[in-house]
KEKE-3310 file (N, C-alpha, C; in steps of 0.2 Angstrom, whole numbers, plus 5000, padded with zeros to 4 digits):
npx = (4644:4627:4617:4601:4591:4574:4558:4545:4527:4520:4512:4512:4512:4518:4517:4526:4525:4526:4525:4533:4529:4516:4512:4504:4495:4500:4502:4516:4528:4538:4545:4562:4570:4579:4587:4599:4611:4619:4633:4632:4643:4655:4662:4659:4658:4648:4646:4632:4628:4617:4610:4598:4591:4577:4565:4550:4541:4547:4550:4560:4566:4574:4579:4587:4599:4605:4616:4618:4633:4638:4644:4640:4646:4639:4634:4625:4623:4617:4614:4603:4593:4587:4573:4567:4559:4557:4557:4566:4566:4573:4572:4578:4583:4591:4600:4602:4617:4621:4628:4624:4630:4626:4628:4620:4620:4611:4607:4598:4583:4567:4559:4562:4565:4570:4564:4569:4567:4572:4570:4577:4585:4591:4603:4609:4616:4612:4617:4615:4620:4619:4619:4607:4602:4596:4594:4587:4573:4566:4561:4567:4569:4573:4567:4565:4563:4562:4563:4564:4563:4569:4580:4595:4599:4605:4602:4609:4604:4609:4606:4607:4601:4600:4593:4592:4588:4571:4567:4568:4571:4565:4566:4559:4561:4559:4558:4555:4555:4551:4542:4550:4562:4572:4588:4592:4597:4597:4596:4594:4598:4597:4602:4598:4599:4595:4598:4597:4586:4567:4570:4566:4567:4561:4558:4555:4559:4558:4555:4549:4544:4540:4548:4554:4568:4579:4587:4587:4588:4585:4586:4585:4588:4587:4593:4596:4605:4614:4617:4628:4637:4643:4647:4657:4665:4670:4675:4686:4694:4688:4682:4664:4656:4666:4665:4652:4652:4661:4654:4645:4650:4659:4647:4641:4650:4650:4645:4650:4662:4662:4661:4671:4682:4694:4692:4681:4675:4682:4674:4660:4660:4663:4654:4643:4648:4658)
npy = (5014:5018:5027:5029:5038:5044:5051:5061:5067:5074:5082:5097:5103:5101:5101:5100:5085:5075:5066:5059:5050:5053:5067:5083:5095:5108:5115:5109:5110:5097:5083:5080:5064:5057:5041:5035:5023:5013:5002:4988:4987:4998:5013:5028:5046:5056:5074:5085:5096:5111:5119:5128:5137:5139:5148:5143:5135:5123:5106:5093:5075:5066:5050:5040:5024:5016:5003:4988:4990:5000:5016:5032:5048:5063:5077:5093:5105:5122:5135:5147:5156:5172:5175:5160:5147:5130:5115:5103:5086:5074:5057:5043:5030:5019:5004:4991:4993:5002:5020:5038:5052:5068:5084:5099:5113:5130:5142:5157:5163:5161:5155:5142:5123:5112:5095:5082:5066:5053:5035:5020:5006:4993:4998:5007:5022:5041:5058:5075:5090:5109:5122:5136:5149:5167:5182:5187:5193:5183:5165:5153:5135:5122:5105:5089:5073:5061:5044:5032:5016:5004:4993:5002:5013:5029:5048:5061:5078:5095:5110:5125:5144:5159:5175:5189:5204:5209:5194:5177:5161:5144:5131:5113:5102:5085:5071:5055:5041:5026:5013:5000:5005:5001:5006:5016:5032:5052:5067:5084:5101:5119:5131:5152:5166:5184:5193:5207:5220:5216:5204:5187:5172:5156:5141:5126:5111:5096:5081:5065:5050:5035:5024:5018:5014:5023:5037:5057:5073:5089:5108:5123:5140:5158:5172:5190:5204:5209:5227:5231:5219:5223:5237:5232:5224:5235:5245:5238:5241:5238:5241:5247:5238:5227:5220:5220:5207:5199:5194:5188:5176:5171:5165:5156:5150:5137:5130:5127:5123:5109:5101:5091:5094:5103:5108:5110:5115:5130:5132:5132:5142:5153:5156:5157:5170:5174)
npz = (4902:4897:4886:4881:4869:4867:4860:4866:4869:4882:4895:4907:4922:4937:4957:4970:4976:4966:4952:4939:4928:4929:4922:4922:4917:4911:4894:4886:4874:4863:4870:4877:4879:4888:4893:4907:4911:4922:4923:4931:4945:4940:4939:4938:4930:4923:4915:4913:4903:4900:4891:4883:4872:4865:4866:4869:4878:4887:4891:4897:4902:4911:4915:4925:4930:4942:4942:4954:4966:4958:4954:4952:4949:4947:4936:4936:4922:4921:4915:4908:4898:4898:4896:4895:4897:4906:4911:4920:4923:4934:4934:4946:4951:4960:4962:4974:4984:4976:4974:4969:4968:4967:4959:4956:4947:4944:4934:4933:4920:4915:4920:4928:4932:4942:4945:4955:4958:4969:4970:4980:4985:4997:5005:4998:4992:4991:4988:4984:4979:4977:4970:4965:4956:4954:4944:4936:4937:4938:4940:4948:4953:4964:4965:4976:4978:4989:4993:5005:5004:5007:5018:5026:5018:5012:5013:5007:5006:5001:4997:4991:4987:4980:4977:4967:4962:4962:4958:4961:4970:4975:4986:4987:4996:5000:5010:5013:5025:5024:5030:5029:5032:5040:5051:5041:5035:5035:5027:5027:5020:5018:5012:5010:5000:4999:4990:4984:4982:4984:4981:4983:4992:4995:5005:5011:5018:5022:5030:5032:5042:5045:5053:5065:5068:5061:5057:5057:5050:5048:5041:5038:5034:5030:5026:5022:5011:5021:5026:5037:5036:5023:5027:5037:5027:5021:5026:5029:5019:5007:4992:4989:4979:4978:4991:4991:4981:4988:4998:4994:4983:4993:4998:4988:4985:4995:4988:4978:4978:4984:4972:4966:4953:4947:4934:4933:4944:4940:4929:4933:4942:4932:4926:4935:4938:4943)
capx = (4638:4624:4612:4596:4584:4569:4554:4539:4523:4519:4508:4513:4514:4516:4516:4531:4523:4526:4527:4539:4526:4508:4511:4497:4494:4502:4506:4523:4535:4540:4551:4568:4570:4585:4589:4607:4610:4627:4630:4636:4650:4655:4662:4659:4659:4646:4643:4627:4628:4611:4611:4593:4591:4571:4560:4544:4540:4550:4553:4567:4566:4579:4579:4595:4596:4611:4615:4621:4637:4640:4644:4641:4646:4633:4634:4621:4628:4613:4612:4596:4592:4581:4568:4567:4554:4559:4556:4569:4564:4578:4568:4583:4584:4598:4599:4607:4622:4626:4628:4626:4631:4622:4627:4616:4621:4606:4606:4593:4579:4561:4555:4567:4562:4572:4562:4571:4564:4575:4571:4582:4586:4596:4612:4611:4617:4612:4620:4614:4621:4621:4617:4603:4603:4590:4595:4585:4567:4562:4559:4570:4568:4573:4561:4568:4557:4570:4561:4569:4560:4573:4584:4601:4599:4606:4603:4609:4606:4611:4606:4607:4598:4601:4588:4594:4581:4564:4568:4562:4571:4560:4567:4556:4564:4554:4561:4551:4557:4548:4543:4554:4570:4578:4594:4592:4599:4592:4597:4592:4599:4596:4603:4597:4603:4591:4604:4594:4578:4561:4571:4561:4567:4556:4562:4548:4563:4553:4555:4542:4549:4538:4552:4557:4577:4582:4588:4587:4588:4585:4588:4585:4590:4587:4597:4597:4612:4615:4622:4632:4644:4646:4651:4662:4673:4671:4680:4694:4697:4685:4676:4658:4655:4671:4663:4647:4654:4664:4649:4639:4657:4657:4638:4640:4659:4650:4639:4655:4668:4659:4663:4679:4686:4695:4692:4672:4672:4683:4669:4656:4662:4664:4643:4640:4651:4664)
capy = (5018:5015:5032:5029:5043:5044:5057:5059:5072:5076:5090:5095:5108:5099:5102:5095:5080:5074:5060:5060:5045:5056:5074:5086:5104:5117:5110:5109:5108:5088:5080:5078:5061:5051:5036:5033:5017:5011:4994:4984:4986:5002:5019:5036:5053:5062:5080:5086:5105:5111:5130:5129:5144:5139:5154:5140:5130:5116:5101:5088:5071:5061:5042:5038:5019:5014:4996:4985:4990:5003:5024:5037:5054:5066:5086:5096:5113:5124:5143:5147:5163:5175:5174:5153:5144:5124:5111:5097:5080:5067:5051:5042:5024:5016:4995:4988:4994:5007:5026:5045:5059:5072:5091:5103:5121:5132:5148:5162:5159:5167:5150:5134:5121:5106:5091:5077:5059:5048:5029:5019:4999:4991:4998:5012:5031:5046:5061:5081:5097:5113:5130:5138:5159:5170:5188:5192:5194:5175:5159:5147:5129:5114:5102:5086:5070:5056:5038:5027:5009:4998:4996:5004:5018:5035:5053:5070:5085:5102:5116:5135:5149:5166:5180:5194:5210:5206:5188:5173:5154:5139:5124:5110:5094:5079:5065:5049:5036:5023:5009:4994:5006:5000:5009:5022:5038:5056:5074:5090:5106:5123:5140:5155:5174:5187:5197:5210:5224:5215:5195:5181:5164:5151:5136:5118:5103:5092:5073:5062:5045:5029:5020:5021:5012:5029:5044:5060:5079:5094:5113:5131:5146:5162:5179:5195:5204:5215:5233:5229:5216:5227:5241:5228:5224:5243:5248:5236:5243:5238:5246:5241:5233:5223:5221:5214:5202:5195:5192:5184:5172:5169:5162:5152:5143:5132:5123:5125:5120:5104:5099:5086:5094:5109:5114:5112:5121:5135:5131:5135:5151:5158:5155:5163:5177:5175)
capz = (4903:4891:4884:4876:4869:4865:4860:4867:4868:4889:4897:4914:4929:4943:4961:4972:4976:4956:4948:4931:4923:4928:4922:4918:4918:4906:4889:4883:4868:4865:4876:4875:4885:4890:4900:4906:4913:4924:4924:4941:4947:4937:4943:4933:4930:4918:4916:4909:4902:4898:4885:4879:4869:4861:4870:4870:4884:4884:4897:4898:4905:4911:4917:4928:4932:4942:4946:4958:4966:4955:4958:4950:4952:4939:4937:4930:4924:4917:4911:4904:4895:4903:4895:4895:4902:4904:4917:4920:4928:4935:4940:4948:4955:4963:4963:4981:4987:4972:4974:4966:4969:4959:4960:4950:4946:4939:4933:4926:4915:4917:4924:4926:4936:4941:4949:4955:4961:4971:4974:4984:4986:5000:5004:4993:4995:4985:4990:4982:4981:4973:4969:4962:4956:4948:4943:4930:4938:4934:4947:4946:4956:4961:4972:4978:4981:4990:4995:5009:5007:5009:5025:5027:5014:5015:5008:5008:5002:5001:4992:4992:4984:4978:4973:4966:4962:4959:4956:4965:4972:4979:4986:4992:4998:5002:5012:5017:5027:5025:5036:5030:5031:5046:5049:5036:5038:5028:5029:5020:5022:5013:5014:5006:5002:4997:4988:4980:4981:4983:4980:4988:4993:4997:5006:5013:5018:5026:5030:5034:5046:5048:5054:5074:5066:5057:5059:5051:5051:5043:5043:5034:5037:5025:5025:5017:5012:5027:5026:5044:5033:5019:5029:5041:5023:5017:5033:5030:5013:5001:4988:4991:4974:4979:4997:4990:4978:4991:5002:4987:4979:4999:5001:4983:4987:4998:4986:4973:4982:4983:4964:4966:4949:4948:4929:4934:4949:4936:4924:4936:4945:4927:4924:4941:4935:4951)
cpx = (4634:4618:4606:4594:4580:4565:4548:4535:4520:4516:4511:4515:4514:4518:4524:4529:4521:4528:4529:4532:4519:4509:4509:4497:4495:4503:4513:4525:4535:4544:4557:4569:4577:4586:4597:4606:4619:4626:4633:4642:4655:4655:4661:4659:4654:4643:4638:4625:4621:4610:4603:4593:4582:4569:4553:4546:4542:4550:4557:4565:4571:4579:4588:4593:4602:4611:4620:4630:4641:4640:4644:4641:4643:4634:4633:4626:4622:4613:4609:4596:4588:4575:4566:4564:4556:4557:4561:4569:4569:4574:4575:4581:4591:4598:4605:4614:4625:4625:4626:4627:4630:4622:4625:4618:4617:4606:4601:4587:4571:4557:4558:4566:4566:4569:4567:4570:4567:4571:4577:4582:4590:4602:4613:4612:4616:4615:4619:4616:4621:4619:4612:4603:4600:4592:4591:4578:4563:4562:4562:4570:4570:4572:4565:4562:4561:4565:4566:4562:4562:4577:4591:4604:4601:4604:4602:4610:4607:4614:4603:4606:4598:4596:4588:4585:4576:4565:4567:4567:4567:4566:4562:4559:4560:4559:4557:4555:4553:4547:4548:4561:4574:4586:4595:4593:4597:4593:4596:4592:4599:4599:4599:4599:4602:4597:4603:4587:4571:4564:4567:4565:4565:4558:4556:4555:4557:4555:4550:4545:4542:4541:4555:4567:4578:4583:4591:4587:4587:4586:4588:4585:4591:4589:4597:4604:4614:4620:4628:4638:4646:4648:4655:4667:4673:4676:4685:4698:4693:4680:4669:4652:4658:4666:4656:4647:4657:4661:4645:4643:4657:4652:4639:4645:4655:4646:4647:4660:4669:4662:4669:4684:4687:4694:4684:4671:4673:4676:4665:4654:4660:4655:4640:4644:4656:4670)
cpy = (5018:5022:5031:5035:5042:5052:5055:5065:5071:5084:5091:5102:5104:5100:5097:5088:5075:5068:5060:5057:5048:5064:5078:5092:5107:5110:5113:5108:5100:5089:5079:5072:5058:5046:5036:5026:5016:5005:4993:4985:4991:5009:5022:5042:5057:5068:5082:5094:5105:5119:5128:5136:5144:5145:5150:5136:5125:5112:5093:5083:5068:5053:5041:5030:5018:5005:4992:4987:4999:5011:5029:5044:5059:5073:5088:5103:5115:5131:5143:5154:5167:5176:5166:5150:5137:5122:5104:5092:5077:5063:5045:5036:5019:5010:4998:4988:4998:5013:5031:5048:5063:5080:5094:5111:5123:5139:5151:5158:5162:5161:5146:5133:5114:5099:5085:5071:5053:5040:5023:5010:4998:4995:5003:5020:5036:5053:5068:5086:5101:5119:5133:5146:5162:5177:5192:5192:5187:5170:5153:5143:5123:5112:5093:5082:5063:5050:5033:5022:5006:4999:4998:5007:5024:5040:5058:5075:5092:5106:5122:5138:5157:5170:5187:5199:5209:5200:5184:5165:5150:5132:5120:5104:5091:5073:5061:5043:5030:5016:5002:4998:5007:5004:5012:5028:5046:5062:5080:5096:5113:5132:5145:5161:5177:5192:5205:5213:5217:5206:5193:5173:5161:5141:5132:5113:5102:5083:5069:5053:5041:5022:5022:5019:5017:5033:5049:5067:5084:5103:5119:5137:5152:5170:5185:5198:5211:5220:5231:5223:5221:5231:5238:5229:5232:5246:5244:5235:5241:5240:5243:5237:5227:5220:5215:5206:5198:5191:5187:5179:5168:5162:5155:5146:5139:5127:5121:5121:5112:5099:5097:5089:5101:5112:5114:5114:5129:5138:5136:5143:5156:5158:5161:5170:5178:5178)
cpz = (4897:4890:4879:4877:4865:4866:4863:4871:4878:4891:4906:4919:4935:4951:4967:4974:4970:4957:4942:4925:4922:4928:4921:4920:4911:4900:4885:4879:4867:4866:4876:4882:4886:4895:4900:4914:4912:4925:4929:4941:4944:4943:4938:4932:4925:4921:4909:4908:4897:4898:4880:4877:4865:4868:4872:4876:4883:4893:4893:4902:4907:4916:4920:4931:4937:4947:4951:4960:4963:4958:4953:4951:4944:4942:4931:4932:4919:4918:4905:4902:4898:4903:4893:4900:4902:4913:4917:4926:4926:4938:4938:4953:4957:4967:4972:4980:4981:4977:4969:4970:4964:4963:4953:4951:4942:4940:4929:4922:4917:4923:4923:4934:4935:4945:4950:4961:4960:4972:4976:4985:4991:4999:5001:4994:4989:4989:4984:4985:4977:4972:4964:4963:4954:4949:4939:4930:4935:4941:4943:4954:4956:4969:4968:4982:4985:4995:4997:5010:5009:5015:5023:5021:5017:5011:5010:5006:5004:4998:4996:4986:4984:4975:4972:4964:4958:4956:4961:4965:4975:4977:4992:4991:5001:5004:5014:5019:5026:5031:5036:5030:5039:5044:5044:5039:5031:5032:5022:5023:5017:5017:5009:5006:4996:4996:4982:4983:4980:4981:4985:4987:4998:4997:5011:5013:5025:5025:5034:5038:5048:5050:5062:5072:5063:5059:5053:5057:5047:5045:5038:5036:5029:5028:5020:5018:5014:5025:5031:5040:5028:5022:5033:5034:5021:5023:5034:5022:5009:4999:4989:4987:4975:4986:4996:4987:4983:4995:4998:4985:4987:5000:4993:4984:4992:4996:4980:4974:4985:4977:4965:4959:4946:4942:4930:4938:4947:4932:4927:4939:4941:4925:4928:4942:4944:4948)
residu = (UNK:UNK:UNK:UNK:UNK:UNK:UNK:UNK:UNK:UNK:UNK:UNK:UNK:UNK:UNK:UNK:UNK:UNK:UNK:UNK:UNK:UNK:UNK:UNK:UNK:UNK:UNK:UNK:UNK:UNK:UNK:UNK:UNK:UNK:UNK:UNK:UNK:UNK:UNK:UNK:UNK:UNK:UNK:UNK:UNK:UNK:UNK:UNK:UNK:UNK:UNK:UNK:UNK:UNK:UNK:UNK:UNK:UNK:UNK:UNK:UNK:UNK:UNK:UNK:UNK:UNK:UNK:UNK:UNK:UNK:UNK:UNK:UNK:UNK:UNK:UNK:UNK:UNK:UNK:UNK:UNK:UNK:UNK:UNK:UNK:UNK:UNK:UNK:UNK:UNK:UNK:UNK:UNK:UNK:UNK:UNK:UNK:UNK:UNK:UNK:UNK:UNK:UNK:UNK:UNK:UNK:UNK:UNK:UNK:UNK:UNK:UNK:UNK:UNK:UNK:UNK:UNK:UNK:UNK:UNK:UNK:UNK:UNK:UNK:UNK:UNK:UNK:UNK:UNK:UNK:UNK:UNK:UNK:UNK:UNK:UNK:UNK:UNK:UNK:UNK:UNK:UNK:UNK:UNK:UNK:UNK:UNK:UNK:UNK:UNK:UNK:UNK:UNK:UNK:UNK:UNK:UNK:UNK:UNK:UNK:UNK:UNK:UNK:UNK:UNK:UNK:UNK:UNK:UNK:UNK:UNK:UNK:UNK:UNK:UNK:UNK:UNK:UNK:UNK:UNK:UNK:UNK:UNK:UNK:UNK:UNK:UNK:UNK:UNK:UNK:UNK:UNK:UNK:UNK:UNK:UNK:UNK:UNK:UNK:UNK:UNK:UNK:UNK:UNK:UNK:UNK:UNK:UNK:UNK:UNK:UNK:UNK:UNK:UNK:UNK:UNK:UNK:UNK:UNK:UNK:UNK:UNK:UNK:UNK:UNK:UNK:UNK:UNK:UNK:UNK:UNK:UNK:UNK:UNK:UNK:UNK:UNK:UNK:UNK:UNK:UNK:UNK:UNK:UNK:UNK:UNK:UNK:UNK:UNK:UNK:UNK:UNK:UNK:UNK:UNK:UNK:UNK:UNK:UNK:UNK:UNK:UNK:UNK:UNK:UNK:UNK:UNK:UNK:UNK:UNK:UNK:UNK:UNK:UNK)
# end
C-alpha cells in the first residue's frame, strides 16, 4: 500500500450533494491531504485513528484509490474534543472487480463532519458501516455519496446515530444507480436513538435508479429512549442507570460487532464509554 501527502489551502461548507475537487463556503485551516493507494491484486487492513485536538476549523482530505482485484478492508476510529470543529472528506474509487469495506466510528466534537464519495468500476463492492454519537451538545455527521456507473456493482451501507442531550446526528446517504449499471445491486439502512432531553436525529437515505437491471432498497427508522424498556430491565433487577446503559451498549453493538477484530471492537467500546 503506498501513502502520499500533500498540503494544500481549501474553502468549504458543502451541502450533501459535494464534490471533494469544488469546495466553497466557510474558510478553513489548511488541509491535511492524503492519498492511499492499493495496488492489484493486494489484500489489506488499515486503521485510521483521528485525536485532532487544534480548536480552529480544520478539514481533512483523504484520496482512497483501490485497484484492480484488490480488497481492502479501512477503519476510521475518531474522538474529537467537544469543542472541535473539523470536516473529513473520503473521495473513494474502486478499479473493476476490487472491494472496501470502510467502517467509521465518530465521536463528539462541537461540529464533525464526515463526507464520503464512492465511485465504482465494473464488478466492484463497497460496503459501510458504523456508528456515529454526540453527547456534548455539538452536530456530528456523516453524508454518503455512492455512484453505480458500471454494471454488476454493489454497495452497502449502514449506519446508526445517537443524540444524547441537546446534541444533534445527521445522516444523509445518496445512492445513484446509474443507467449503464445493469445487474447492480445498492442498500442503505440507518437506525437512530434519541437518547437524551431535546436530542435530534436527522436521517435523508435516498437512492435514485436509472437502470430497469438493478435492484436496491433502503430503510430508517428513528426511536427515543422509552421509559416502558427502562422500567421492563428495572423490574428485572436493574438499577436504572444500569438499565439505561444496557439499552444504549445495546443500540451501539450492532454497528460494533460489525468490526472483524477483537482488540478494535475493545478499542472501540472503550471511546464509546461501554
Amino acid at each position: 500500500m503506498a501513502i502520499h501527502s500533500f498540503l494544500k489551502v481549501e474553502r468549504g461548507d458543502p451541502d450533501w450533494q459535494f464534490s471533494p475537487e469544488h469546495y466553497f463556503g466557510k474558510e478553513f485551516k489548511i488541509i491535511d491531504a492524503s492519498m492511499v493507494e492499493l495496488a492489484a491484486g493486494v489484500k489489506d487492513i488499515m486503521v485510521l485513528r483521528q485525536n485532532p485536538t487544534d480548536k480552529n476549523m480544520l478539514a481533512k482530505h483523504i484520496k482512497i484509490q483501490s485497484k484492480e482485484d484488490s480488497q481492502l478492508d479501512l477503519l476510521i476510529i475518531n474522538d474529537a474534543d467537544d469543542k472541535l470543529q473539523q470536516i473529513f472528506l473520503y473521495d473513494i474509487h474502486l478499479c473493476k472487480d476490487s472491494s472496501v469495506n470502510f467502517g467509521i466510528f465518530v465521536k463528539g466534537g462541537k461540529f464533525n463532519k464526515h463526507i464520503i464519495q464512492v465511485s465504482m468500476e465494473s464488478g466492484s463492492e463497497f460496503s459501510t458501516f458504523g456508528l456515529m454519537v454526540n453527547d456534548v451538545g455539538g452536530d456530528t455527521e456523516i453524508i454518503t455519496k455512492v455512484i453505480h456507473e458500471n454494471p454488476d456493482t454493489a454497495s452497502k451501507q449502514f449506519i446508526i446515530g445517537q443524540a444524547g442531550e441537546g446534541s444533534q446526528t445527521v445522516f444523509q446517504g445518496m445512492t445513484m444507480l446509474e443507467t449503464d449499471s445493469d445487474g447492480s445491486e445498492a442498500s442503505i439502512e440507518n437506525m437512530n436513538l434519541i437518547a437524551g432531553p431535546k436530542g435530534k436525529c436527522f436521517s435523508k437515505p435516498e437512492i435514485y435508479s436509472n437502470c430497469d437491471g438493478s435492484n436496491y432498497s433502503l430503510g430508517s427508522i428513528t426511536e427515543s429512549l422509552r421509559a416502558e424498556k427502562i422500567y421492563y430491565l428495572q423490574a428485572r433487577g436493574l438499577e436504572p442507570k444500569k438499565a439505561v446503559n444496557t439499552i444504549v451498549n445495546n443500540f451501539q453493538n450492532q454497528a460494533i460487532n460489525l468490526v472483524g477484530f477483537d482488540d478494535l471492537r475493545e478499542e472501540i467500546r472503550q471511546i464509546f464509554n461501554q
